[in-house]
C-alpha positions as CSV (number, residue, x, y, z in Angstrom):
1,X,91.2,98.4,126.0
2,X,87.8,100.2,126.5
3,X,87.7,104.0,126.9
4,X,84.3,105.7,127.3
5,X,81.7,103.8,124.6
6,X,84.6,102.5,122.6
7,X,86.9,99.4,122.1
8,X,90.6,100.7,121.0
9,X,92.3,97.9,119.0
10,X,95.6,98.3,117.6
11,X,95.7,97.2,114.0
12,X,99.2,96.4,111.7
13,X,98.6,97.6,108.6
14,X,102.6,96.7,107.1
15,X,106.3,97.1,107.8
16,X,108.8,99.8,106.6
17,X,112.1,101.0,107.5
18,X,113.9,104.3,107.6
19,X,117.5,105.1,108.2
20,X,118.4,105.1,111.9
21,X,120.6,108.3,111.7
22,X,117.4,110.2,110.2
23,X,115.5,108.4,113.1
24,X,117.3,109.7,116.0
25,X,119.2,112.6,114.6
26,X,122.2,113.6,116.9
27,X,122.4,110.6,118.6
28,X,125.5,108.5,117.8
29,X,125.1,105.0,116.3
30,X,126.7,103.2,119.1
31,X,123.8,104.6,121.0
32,X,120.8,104.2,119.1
33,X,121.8,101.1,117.4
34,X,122.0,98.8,121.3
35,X,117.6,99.4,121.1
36,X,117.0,99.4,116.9
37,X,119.6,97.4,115.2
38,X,120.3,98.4,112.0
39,X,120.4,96.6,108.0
40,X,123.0,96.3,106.0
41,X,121.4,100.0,104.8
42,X,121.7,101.2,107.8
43,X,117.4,101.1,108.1
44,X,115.8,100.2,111.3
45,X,112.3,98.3,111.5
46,X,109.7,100.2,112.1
47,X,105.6,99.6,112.1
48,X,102.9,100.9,110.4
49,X,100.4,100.1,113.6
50,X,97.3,102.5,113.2
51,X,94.2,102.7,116.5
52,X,91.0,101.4,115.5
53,X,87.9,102.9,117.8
54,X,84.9,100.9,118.0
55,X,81.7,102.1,119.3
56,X,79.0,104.5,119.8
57,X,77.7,103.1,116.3
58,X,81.7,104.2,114.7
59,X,84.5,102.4,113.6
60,X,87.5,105.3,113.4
61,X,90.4,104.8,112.1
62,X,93.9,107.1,113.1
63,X,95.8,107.1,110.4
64,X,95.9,104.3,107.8
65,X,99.4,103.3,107.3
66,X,101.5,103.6,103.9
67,X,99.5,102.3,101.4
68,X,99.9,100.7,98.5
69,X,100.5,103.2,95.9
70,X,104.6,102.8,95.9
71,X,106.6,102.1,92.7
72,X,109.2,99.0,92.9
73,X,111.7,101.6,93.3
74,X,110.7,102.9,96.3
75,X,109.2,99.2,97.9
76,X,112.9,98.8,98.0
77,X,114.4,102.0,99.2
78,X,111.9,101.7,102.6
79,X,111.9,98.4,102.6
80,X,107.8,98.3,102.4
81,X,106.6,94.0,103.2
82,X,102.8,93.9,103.7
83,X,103.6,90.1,103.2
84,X,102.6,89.6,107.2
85,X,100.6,92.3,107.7
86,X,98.3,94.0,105.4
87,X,95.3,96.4,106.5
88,X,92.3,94.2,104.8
89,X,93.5,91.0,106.9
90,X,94.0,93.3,110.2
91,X,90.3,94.6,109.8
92,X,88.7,91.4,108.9
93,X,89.9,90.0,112.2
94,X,87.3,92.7,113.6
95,X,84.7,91.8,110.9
96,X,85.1,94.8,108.9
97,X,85.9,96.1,105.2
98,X,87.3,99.3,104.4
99,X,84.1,100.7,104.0
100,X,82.9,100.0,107.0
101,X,85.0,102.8,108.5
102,X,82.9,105.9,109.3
103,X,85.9,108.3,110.2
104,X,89.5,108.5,109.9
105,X,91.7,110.8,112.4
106,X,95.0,111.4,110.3
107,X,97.5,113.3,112.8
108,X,99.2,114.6,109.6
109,X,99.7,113.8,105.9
110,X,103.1,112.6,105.6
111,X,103.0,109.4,103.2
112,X,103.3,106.6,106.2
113,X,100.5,107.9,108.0
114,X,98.0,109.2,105.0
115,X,99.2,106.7,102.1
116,X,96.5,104.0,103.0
117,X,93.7,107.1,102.5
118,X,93.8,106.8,98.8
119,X,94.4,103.5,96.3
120,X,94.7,103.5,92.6
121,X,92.6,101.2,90.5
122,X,92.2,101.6,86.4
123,X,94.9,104.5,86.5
124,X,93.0,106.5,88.9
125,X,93.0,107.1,93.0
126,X,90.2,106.8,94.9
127,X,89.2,106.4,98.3
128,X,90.0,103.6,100.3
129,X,87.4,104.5,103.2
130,X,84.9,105.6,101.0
131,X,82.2,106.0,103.6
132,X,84.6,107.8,105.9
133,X,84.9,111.6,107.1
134,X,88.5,112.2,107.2
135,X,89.9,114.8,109.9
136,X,93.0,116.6,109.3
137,X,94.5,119.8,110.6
138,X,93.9,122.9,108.3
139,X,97.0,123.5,109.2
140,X,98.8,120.9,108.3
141,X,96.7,120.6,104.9
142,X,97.8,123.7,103.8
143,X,101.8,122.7,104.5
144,X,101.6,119.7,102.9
145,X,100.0,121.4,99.9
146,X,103.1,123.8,100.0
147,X,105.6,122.1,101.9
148,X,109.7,123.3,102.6
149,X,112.3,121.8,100.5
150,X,113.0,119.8,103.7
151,X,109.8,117.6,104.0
152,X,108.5,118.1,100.5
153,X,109.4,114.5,100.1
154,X,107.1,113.4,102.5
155,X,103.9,114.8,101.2
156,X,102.3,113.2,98.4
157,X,99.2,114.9,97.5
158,X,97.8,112.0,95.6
159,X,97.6,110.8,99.9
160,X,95.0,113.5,100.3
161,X,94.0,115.7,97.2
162,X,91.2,113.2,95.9
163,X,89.9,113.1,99.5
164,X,89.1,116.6,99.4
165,X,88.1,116.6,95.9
166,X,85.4,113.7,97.1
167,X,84.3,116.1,99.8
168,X,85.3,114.1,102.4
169,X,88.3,116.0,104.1
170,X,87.2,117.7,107.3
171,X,89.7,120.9,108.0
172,X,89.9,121.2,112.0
173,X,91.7,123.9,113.7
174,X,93.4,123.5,117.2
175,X,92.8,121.6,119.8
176,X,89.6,120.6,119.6
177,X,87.1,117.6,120.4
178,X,86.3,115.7,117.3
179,X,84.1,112.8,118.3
180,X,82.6,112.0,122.1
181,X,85.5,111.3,124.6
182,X,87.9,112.0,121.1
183,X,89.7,115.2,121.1
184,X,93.0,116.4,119.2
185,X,96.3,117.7,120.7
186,X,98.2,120.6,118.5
187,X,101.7,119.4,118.2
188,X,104.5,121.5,115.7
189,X,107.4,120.2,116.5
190,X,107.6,117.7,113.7
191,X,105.3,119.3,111.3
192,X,103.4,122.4,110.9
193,X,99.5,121.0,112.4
194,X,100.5,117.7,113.6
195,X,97.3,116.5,115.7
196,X,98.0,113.7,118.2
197,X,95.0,111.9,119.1
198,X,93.8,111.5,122.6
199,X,90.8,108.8,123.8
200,X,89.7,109.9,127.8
201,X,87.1,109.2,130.1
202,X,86.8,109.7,134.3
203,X,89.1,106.6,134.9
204,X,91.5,106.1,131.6
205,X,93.5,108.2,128.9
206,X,95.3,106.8,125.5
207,X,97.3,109.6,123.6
208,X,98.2,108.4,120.5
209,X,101.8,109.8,119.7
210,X,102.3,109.9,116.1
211,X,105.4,110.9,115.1
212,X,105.7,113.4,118.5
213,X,107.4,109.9,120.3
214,X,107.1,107.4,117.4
215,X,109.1,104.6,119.1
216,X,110.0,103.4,122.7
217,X,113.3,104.8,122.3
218,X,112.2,108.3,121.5
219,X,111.1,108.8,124.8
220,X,114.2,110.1,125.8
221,X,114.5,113.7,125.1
222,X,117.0,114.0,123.4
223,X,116.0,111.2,120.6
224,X,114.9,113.9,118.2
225,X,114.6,112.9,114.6
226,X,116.0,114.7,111.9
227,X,112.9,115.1,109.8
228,X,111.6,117.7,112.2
229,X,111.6,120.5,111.4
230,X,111.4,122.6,114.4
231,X,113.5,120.1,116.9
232,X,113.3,122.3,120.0
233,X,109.7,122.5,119.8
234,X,109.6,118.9,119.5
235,X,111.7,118.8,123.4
236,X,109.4,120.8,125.1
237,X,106.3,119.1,123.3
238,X,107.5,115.7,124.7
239,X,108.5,117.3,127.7
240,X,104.7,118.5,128.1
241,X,103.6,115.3,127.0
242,X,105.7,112.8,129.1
243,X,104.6,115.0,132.0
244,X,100.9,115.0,131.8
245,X,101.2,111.1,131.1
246,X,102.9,110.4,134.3
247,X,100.4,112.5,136.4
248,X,97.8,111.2,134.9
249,X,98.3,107.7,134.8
250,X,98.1,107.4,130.5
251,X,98.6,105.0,128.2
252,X,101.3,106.3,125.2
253,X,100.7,104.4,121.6
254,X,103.1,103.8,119.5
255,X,102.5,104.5,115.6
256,X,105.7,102.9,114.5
257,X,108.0,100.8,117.6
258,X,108.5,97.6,115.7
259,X,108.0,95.6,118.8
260,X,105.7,97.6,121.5
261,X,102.6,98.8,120.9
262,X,102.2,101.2,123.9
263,X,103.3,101.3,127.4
264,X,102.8,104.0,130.4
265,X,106.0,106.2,131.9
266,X,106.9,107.3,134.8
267,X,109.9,109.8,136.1
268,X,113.7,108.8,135.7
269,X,116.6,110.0,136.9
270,X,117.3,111.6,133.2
271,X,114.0,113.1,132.1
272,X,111.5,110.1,131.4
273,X,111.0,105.9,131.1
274,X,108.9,103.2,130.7
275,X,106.9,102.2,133.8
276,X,105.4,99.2,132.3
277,X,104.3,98.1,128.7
278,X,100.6,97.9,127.4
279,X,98.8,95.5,124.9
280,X,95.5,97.1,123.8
């Protein structure tokens, strides 16, 4: 897909899983399960798929996928395989190394979207991108540094501490326009500073959704998961969103749908659907 002076490429940088009740919150199994069929562990499959931006003399990453900083332990408990897909193989089918990357977008710091920003090697972490500027709310930087004893688990601050140590963390507040045709959307609903990333020019829009709508099937409203922490912000948020897409004609990436990278929506009888899917 081309937007403005960039390429957009969707690149699979591994696969986890997370339990399906967490997933989609009040939503009975009999429900959820008929579109994301559970393990044995009750886990659904979900993607690690990140946006790579090409042009204008950039390549920008959004997010960079889980990383691979995880003990055994935890490999197992979310089920983390980068046996198929791995983020060095997903670049060099675009001819580049990590350090070709001259910015990375994070929409927040949660370990499956800001894991792959730091690797350890000899005992210490250090930057993957290490050419990169990486943008991150201040907002969300400063909750992740003191989360609530609800999320706390989803922070790791070995994701994003050395990046700011380097001097290479960015703090952005609100909506604002980070890059040419590249501006960031303010969403709270799942975490405090979430920034979804949306790519427009006079003909096309891509929003990508982050953890706002991270799957097909959370495009019905009331698919809320239950790691947000403000859930009724996160309705009206995907309310707004959905909306805006329809109107305008936008194309809705998908961070973690197993199977579908992005499609475009259109109005249904019970709030929103999919009008049509998209391969970037």
């Amino acid at each position: 897909m081309k937007i403005g002076r960039y390429e957009l490429h969707q690149i699979e940088t591994g696969r986890f899983a997370l339990d399906g009740g967490a997933m989609f919150g009040i939503v009975p199994k009999p429900l959820w399960s008929k579109l994301n069929p559970p393990d044995d562990e009750n886990r659904i499959d979900m993607a690690l798929r990140v946006l790579l931006i090409m042009g204008n003399k950039r390549n920008i990453l959004v997010d960079t996928g889980i990383g691979t900083k995880f003990s055994e332990k935890y490999k197992e408990i979310y089920k983390i395989d980068h046996s198929k897909y791995n983020l060095d193989s997903s670049l060099k089918k675009f001819n580049l190394e990590t350090k070709d990357i001259t910015d990375v977008i994070l929409t927040h710091l949660h370990f499956d979207h800001a894991g792959g920003s730091t690797y350890v090697e000899d005992g210490k972490h250090k930057l993957t991108f290490p050419n990169a500027v990486y943008y991150v709310q201040k907002a969300n930087y400063e909750w992740a540094l003191n989360p609530s004893e609800k999320d706390s688990g989803s922070y790791h601050k070995e994701d994003f501490v050395p990046v700011a140590e380097e001097g290479k963390l960015r703090l952005v507040e609100g909506r604002v326009v980070i890059l040419p045709n590249i501006e960031v959307i303010i969403s709270d609903g799942h975490t405090t500073g979430q920034q979804l990333v949306k790519i427009s020019d006079e003909k096309n829009t891509l929003v990508y959704c982050g953890d706002l709508i991270p799957t097909v099937s959370h495009i019905r409203i009331p698919y809320i998961m239950g790691y947000d922490i403000h859930p009724l912000t996160t309705i009206e948020e995907k309310k707004r969103l959905l909306s805006n897409a329809c109107s305008g004609d936008w194309t809705l990436f998908f961070e973690h749908d197993a199977l579908t990278e992005a499609v475009k929506v259109k109005k249904a009888e019970k709030g929103f659907g999919v009008r049509e899917k998209v391969i970037l």
